[in-house]
Backbone bond lengths (Angstrom), bond angles and torsions (degrees), N, CA, C in turn:
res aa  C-N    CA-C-N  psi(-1)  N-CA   C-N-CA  omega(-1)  CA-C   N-CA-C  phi
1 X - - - 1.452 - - 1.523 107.59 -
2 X 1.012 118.32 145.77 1.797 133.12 -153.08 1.474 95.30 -115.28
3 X 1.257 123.86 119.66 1.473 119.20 169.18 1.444 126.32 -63.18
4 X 1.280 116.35 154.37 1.460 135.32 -161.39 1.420 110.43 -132.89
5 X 1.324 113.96 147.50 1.613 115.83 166.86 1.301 113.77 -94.89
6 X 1.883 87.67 126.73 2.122 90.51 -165.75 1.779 98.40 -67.68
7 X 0.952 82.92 152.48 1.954 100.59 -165.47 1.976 89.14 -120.23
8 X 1.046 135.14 -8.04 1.781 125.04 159.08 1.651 101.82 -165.70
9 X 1.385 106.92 166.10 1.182 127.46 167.15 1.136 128.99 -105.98
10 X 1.366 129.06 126.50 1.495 120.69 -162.55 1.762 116.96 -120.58
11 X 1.163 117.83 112.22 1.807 100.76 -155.07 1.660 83.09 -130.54
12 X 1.533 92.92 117.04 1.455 122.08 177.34 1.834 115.74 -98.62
13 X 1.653 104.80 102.52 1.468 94.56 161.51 1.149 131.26 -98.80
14 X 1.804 129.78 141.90 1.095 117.76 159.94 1.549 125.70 -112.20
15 X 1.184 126.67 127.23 1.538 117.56 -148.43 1.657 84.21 -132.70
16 X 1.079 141.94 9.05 1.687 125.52 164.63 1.543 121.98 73.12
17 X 1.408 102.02 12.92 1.661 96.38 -159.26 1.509 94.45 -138.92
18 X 1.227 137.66 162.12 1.308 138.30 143.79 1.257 134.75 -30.67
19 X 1.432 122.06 106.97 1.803 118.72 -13.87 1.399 99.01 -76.95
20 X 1.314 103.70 169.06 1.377 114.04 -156.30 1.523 99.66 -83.61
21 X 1.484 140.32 -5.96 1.004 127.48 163.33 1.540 103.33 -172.32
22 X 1.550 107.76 -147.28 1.441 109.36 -168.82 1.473 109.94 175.31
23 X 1.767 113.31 149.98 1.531 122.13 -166.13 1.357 109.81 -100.60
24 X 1.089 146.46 103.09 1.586 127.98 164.09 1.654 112.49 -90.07
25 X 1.155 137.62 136.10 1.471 142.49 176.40 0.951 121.80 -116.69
26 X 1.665 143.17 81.05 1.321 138.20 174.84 1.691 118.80 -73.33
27 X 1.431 122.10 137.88 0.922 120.06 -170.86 1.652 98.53 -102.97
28 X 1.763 114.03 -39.69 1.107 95.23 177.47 1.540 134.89 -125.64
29 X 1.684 86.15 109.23 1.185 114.63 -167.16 1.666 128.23 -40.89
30 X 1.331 125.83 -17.88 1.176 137.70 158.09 1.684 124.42 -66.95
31 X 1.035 119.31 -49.07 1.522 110.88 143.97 1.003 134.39 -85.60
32 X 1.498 154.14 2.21 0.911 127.66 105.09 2.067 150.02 -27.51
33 X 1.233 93.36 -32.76 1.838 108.35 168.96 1.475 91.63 -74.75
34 X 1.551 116.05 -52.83 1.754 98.18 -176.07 1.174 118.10 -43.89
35 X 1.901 116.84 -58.71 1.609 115.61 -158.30 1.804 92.44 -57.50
36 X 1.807 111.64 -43.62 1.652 103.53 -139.60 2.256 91.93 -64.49
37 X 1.294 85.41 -19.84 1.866 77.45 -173.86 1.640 120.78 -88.76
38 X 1.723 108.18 2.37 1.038 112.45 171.95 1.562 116.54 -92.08
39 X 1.282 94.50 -39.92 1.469 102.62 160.23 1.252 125.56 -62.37
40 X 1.334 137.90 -31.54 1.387 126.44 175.92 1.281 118.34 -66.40
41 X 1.368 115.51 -35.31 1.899 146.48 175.90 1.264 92.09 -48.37
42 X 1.337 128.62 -65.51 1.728 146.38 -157.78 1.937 87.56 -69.42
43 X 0.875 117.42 -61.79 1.616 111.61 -169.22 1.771 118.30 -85.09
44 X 1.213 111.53 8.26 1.296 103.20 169.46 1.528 91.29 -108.16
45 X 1.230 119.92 -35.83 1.288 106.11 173.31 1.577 128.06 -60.49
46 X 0.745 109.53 -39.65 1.773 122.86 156.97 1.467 113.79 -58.60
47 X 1.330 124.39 -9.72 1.403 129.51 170.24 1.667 111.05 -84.05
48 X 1.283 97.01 -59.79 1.571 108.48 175.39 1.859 114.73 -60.08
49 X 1.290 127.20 -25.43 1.010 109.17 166.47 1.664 147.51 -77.51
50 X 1.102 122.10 104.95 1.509 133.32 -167.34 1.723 103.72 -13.13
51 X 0.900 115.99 -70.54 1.466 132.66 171.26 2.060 112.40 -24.48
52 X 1.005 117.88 -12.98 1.464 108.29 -141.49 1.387 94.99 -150.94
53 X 1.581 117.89 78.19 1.470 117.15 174.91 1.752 113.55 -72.31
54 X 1.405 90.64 -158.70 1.358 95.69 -161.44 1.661 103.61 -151.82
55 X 1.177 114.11 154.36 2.158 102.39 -178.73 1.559 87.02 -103.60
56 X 1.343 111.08 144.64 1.257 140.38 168.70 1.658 112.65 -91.35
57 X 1.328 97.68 -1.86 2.054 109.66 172.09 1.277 87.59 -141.08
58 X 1.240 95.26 -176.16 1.432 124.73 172.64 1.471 107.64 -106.41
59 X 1.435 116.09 -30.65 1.530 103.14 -179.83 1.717 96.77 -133.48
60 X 1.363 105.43 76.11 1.497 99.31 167.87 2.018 123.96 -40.34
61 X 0.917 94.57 -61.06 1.825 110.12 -178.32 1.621 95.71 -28.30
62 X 1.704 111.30 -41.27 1.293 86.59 -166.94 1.458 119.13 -124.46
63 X 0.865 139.99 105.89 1.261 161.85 -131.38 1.465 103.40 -95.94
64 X 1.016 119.07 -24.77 2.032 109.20 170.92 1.241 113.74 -94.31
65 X 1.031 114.47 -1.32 1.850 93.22 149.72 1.190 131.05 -98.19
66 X 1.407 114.68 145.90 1.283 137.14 -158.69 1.298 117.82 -44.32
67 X 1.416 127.33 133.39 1.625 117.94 172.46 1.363 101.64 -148.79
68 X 1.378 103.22 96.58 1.605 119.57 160.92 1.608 125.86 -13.83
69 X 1.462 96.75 -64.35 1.619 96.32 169.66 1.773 109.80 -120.31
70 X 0.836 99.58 64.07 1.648 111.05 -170.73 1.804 96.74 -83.14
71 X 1.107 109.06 -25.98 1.927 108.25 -165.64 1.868 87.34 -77.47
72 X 1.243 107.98 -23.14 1.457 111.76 178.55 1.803 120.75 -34.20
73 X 1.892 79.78 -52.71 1.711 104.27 -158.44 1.493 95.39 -98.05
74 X 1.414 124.44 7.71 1.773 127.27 174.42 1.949 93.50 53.44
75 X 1.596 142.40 34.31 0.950 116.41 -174.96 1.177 131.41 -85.67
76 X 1.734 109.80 -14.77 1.830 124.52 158.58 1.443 100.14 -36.49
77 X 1.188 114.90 -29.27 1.945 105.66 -167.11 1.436 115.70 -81.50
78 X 1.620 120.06 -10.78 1.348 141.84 -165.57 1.829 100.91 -126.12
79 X 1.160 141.33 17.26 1.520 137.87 -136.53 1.505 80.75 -131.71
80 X 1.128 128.79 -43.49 1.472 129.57 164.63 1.543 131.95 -36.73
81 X 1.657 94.24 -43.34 1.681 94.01 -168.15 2.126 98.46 -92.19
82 X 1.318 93.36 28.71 1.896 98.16 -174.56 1.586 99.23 -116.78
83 X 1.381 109.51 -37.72 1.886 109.30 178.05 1.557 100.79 -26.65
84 X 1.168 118.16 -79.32 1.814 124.29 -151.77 1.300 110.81 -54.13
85 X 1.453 109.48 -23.99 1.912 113.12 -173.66 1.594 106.49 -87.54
86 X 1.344 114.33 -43.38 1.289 126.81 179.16 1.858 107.63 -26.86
87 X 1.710 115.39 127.60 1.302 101.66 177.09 1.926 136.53 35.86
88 X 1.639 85.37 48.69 1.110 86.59 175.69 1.861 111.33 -132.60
């Protein structure tokens, strides 16, 4: 197969929920690379600042579901101060 110049971008979500997802199609691909690289700039920088944590799960509060590399993020050590809020 012979390369081609991509002529659009096609970014498919599936999120499981009503509606279960959605198509966006940019044609022009030069602003788009701007926003997506301004935005990454904006959120790593917001990573690096002391001020501005981050969840190491997706559902801290609840602590029995599974996390592969969860011993990673030490969060059993923090899973305590979530019991009392949990379902309430």
């Amino acid at each position: 197969i012979e390369k081609a110049p991509v002529e659009n971008l096609m970014y498919i979500k599936l999120s499981g929920g009503i509606p279960p997802g959605g198509i966006t199609t940019s044609k022009n691909l030069s602003v788009l690379m701007e926003k997506t690289s301004a935005g990454m700039v904006e959120l790593l920088g917001r990573y690096q600042s002391a001020d501005h944590g981050y969840l190491a799960a997706s559902a801290p509060a609840r602590p029995e579901f599974d996390r592969e590399y969860g011993y990673l993020s030490r969060w059993r050590e923090w899973a305590h101060l979530y019991e009392n809020t949990v379902n309430k």
